[in-house]
N, C-alpha and C positions, 0 to 999 in steps of 0.2 A: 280374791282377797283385796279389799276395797284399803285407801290408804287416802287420809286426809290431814295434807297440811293446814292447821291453822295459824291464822299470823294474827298477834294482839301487841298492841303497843304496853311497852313497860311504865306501867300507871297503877296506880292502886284504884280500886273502890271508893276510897274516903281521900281525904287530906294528909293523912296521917301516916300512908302506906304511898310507897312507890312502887310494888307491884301484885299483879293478882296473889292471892294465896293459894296454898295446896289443896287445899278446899274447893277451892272456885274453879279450880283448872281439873281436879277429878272431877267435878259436877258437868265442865266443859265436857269430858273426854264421853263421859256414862251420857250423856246426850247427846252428841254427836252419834257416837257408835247406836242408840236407843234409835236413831231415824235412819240409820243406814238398815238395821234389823226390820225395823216396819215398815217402810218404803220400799226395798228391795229385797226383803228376806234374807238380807245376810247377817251370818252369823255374827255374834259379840266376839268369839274368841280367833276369828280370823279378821278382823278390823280393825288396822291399826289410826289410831292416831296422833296426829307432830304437832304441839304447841310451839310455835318460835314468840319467842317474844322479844320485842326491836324496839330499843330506844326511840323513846317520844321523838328527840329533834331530827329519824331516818326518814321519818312518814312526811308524806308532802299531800296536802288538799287544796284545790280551788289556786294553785299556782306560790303558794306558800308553806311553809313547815307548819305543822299541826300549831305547834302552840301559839306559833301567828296568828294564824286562821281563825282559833277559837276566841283571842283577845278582840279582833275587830270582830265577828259574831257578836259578842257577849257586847261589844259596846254599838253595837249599831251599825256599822260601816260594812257590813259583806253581806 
């Protein structure tokens, strides 16, 4: 029985949203579980799996918090 955490930062898609939708996180789960099926033959209804979803300022990249990280990206400097 195969069991996979995923971990996504709490952000939305767009501007306009601060986190995935129910939508996007069933789409996650039916693909996730859809390459555990074809890859390893396991079944869909014994495959669980854990979206956690963690505030943007928990995550840390390249020695800084994400939204740091992405403001010097986006201007040049990393």
């Amino acid at each position: 029985m195969p069991m996979v955490n995923v971990q996504i930062t709490r952000e939305g898609t767009s501007p306009d949203r601060d986190a995935p939708t129910p939508e996007e996180k069933a789409a996650l789960i039916k693909g996730i579980s859809e390459v555990l099926l074809n890859v390893l033959n396991k079944p869909l209804d014994s495959t669980f799996v854990v979206i956690e979803e963690v505030p943007l300022d928990n995550w840390g990249w390249g020695g800084l918090p994400v939204p740091e990280f992405r403001r010097q990206r986006q201007a040049g400097t990393k």
